[in-house]
C-alpha positions in Angstrom: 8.1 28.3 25.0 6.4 29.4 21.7 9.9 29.2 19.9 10.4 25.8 20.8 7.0 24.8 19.8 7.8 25.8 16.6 11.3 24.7 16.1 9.5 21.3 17.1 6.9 21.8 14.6 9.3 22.7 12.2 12.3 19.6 12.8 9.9 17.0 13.5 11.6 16.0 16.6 11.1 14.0 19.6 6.9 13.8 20.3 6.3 16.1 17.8 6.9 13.9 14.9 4.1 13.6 12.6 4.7 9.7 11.4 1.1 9.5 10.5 1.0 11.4 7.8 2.8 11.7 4.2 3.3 14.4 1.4 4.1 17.8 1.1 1.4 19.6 -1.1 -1.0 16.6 -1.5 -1.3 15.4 2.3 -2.8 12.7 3.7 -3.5 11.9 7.5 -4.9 8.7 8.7 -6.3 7.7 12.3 -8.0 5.1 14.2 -6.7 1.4 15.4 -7.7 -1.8 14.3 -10.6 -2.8 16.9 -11.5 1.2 17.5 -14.7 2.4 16.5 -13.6 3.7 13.6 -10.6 4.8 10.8 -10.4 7.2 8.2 -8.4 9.9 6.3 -7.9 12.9 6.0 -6.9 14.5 2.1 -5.9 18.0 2.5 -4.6 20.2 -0.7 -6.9 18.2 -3.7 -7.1 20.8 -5.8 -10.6 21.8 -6.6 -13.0 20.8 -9.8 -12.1 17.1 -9.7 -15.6 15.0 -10.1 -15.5 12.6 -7.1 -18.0 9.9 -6.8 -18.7 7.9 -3.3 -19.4 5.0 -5.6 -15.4 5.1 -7.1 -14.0 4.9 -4.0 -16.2 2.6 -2.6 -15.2 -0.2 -5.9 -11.2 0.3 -4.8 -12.7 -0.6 -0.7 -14.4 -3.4 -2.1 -11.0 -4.6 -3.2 -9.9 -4.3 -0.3 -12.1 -5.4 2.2 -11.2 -8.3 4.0 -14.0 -11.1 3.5 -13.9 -11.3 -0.2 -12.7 -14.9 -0.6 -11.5 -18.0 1.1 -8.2 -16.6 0.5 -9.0 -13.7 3.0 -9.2 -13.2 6.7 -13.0 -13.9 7.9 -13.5 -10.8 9.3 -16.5 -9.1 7.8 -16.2 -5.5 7.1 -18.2 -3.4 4.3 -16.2 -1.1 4.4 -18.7 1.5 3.6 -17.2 5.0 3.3 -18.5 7.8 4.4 -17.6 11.3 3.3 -17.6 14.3 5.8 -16.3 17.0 3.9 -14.3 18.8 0.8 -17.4 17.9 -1.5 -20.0 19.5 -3.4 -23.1 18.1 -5.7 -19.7 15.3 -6.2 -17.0 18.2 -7.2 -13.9 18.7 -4.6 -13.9 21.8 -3.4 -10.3 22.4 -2.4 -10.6 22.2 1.0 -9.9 19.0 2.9 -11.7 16.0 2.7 -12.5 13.8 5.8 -13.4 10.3 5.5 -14.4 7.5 7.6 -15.2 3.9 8.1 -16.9 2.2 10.7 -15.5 -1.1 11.9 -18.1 -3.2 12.7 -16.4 -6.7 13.4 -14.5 -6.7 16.3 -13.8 -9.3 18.6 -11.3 -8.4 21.1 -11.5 -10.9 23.1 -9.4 -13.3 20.2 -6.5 -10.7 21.6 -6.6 -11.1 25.3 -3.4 -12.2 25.5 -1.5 -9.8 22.8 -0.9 -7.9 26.1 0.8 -10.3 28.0 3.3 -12.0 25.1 5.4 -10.4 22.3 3.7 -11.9 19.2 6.8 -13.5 16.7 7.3 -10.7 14.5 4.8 -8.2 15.3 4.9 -4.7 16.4 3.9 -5.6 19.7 7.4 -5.2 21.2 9.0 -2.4 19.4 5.6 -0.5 20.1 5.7 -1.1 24.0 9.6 -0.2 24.0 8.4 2.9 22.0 5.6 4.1 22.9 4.9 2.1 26.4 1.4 1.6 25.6 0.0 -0.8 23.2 -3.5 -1.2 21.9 -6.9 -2.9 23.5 -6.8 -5.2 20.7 -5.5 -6.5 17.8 -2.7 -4.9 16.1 -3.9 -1.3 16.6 -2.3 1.3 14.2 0.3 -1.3 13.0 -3.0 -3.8 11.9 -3.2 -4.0 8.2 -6.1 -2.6 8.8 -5.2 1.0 9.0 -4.4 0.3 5.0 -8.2 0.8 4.0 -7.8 4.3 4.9 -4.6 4.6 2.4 -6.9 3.5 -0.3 -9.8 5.4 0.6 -7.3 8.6 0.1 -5.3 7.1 -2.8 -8.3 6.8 -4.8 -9.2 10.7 -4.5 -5.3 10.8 -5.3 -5.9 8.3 -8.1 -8.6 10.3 -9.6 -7.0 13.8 -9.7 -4.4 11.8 -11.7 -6.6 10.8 -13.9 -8.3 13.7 -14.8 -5.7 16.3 -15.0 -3.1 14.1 -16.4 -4.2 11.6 -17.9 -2.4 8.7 -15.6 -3.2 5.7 -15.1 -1.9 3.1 -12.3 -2.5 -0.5 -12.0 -1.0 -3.2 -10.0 -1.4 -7.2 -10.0 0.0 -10.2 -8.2 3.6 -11.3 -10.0 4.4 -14.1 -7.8 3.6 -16.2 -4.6 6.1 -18.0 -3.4 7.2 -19.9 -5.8 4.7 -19.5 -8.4 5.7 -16.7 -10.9 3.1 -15.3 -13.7 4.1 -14.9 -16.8 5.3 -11.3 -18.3 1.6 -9.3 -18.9 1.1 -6.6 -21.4 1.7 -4.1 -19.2 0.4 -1.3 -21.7 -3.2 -3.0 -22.4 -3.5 -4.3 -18.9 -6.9 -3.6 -16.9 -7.9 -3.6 -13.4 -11.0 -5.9 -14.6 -8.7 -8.3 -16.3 -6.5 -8.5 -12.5 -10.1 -9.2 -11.0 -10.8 -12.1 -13.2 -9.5 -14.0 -10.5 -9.4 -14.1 -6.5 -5.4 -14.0 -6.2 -5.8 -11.1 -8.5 -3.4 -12.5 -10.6 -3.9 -11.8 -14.9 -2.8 -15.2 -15.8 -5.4 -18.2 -15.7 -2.7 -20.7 -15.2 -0.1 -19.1 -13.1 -3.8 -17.9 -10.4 -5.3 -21.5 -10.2 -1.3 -22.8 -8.6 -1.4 -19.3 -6.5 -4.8 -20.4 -5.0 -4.0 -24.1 -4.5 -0.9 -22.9 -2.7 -2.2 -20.3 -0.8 -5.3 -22.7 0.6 -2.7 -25.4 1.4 -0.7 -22.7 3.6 -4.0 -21.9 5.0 -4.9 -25.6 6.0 -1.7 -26.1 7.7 -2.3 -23.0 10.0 0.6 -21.0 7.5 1.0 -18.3 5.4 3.1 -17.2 2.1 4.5 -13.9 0.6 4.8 -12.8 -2.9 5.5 -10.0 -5.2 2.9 -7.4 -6.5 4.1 -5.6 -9.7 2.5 -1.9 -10.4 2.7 -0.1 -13.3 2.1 3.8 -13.6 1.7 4.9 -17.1 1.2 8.2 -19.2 3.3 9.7 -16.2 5.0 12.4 -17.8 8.8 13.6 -18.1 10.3 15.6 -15.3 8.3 14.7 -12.4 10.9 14.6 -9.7 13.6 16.1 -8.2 17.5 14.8 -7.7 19.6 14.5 -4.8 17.0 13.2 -1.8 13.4 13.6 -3.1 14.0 11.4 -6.3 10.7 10.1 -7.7 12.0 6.4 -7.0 13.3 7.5 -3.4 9.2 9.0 -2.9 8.1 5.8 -4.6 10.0 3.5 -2.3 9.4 5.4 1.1 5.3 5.2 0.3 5.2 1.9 -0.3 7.5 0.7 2.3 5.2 1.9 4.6 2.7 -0.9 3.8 2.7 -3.5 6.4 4.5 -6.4 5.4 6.6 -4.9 2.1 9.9 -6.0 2.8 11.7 -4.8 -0.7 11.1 -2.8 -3.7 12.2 -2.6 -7.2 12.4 -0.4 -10.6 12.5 -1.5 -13.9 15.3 -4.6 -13.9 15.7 -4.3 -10.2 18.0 -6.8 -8.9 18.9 -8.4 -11.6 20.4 -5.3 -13.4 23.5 -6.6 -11.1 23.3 -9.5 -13.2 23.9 -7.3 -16.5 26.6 -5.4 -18.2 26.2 -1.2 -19.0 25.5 -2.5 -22.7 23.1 -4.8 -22.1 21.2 -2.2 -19.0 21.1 1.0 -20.9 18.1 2.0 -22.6 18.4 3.6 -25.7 16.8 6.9 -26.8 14.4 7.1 -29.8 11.8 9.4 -31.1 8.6 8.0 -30.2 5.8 10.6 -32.4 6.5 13.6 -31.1 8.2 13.1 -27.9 11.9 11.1 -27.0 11.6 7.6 -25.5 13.5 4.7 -25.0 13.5 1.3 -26.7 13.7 -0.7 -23.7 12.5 0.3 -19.9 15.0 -1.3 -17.8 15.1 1.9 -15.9 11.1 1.7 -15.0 10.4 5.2 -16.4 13.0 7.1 -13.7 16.2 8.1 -14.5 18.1 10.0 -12.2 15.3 10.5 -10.0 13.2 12.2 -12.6 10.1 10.4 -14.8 11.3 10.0 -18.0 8.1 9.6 -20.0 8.1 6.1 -19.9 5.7 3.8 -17.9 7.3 3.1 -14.1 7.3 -0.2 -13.3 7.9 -0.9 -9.6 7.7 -4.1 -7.8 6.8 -4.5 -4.3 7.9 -7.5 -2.1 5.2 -8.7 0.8 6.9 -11.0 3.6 4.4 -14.1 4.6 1.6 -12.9 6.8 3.0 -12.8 10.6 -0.2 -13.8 11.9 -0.5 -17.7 12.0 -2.3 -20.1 14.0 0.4 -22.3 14.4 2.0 -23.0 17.6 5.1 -20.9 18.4 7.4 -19.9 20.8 8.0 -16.3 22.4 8.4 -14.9 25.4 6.0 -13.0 27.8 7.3 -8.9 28.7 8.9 -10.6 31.9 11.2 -12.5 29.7 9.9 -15.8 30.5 9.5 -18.7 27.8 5.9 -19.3 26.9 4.3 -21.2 23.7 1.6 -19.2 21.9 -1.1 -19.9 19.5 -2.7 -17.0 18.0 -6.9 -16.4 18.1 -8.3 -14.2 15.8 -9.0 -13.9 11.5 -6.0 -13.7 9.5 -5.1 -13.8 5.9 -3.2 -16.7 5.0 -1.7 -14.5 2.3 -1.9 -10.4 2.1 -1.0 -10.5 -1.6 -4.7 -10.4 -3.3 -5.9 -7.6 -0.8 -2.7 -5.5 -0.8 -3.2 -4.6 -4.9 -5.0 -1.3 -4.6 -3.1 -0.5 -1.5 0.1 -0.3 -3.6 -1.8 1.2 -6.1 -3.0 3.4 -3.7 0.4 4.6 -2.6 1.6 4.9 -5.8 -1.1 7.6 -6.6 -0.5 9.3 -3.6 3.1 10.0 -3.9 2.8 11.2 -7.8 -0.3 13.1 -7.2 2.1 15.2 -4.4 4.2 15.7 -7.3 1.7 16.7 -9.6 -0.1 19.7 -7.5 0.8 23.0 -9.1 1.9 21.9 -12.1 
């Protein structure tokens, strides 16, 4: 019996899979459903001797929190985070650090009847075939929700980057459905200058027909989708490995583990199937003392490995599933029902899901990065 335990442990099989966790050196755990008492994270193998202020994390929840805008879900949550452990007089101590948030507005009676009908394109259905239990309320570990934990953790992450590397990661609205902003410096960019605006998009122009669009998708009981760009720079060479841990293979699993991503993209992406070799390639130069390339239609990763440049990565959101308008589905006898969802929903997850992708981002390089 003890072998098997372990060669469960050890293949990840059947119950024993851990699917709530990620990383191999830098892990992260998170817990707790949507309408629960509480969620939080777990960070365990932060090295120690990183400065780690409540008051850092708590500026990335606040960018977060839903609440923030009449481009958000209503729900009011402060997000406040607490931190139970791996601290001392604000230095991390090595040893893992436990963090929680309280959720504080839950009203589960909006989802009485989640457990009677298989919400259009919500885990509701592939949970109950799965798992054959499905939560109280609301969305449970599949809500959105569960992403203020990710933050919560990718800011230690984000931080450890920062100060041991020099790193820096920041992301920003690129597009809402139709509405593209225009190419931003993506060297001189701040998170400030993404704040200026509630769509958390850089551009003036390009935010004020994000808005409109996004309030008229709201009016109509609606949502939209869009595109949030993120750029990681000072990240340096050989971070990485080739074959199946490639740095854009750890990139793309992290972030399309965000509810709602649906693609994601390096560099030219797509349209490098739009492009010759000549016109792809980016060509090697000395940059100071170090070799870099003119152009960075790679996004900083060639053949799996960082190349010293910044990576660029885009990350595609689907419109929001949860929408007041009517729709048809089915309840779990198989029998035709309408079905108008209760509850607060964002009419578009683009503005709150920048520092979740940002999040991600710094927790798959700061993996990487322990013990080097």
């Amino acid at each position: 019996m003890i072998w098997r335990s372990v060669c469960c442990i050890l293949q990840s099989c059947g119950e024993c899979r851990l699917s709530n966790s990620i990383g191999k050196r830098f892990v992260i755990a998170t817990f707790g459903e949507s309408h629960g008492p509480a969620i939080g994270a777990i960070v365990d193998g932060c090295p120690s001797g990183i400065a780690l202020d409540e008051a850092v994390i708590q500026k990335q929840m606040d960018r977060r929190r839903p609440g923030q805008s009449n481009l958000t879900t209503a729900r009011v949550e402060a997000d406040k985070i607490t931190i139970l452990s791996g601290l001392r007089d604000g230095i991390t101590l090595g040893t893992p650090i436990g963090m929680t948030l309280a959720n504080t507005d839950c009203r589960p009676d909006d989802y009485e009847d989640v457990g009677k009908v298989a919400r259009p394109s919500h885990a509701d259905y592939t949970y109950r075939v799965k798992y054959g239990e499905v939560a109280a309320s609301g969305g449970g570990r599949a809500s959105a929700r569960e992403t203020a934990t990710r933050v919560a953790a990718g800011t230690v992450a984000d931080e450890f980057l920062k100060q041991r590397f020099g790193v820096d990661i920041i992301a920003w609205v690129s597009s809402i459905g139709d509405v593209d902003c225009p190419d931003v410096s993506e060297a001189a960019l701040t998170r400030s200058e993404v704040d200026a605006t509630p769509v958390r998009c850089p551009d003036m122009s390009a935010a004020e027909k994000m808005i409109t669009l996004v309030e008229n998708a709201a009016k109509m009981g609606d949502s939209v989708g869009g595109i949030v760009t993120c750029v990681c720079r000072n990240v340096p060479a050989g971070w990485g490995d080739p074959i199946f841990d490639k740095l854009n293979a750890l990139l793309g699993r992290g972030l399309l583990s965000i509810p709602a991503v649906r693609g994601v993209e390096f560099g030219a992406g797509f349209s490098a199937t739009r492009m010759r070799g000549s016109q792809h390639n980016d060509m090697f130069v000395l940059k100071g003392d170090r070799i870099g390339t003119v152009t960075n239609r790679s996004g900083g990763i060639q053949g799996g490995i960082s190349n010293g440049e910044p990576i660029v990565v885009r990350v595609a959101f689907k419109p929001t599933a949860s929408i007041a308008t009517t729709q048809a589905t089915v309840d779990y006898d198989g029998l035709p029902v309408t079905f108008q969802l209760q509850g607060r929903h964002d009419p578009c997850v683009l503005p709150r899901a920048v520092p979740v992708v940002e999040a991600m981002a710094a927790i798959v390089l700061a993996d990487l990065a322990v013990g080097m």
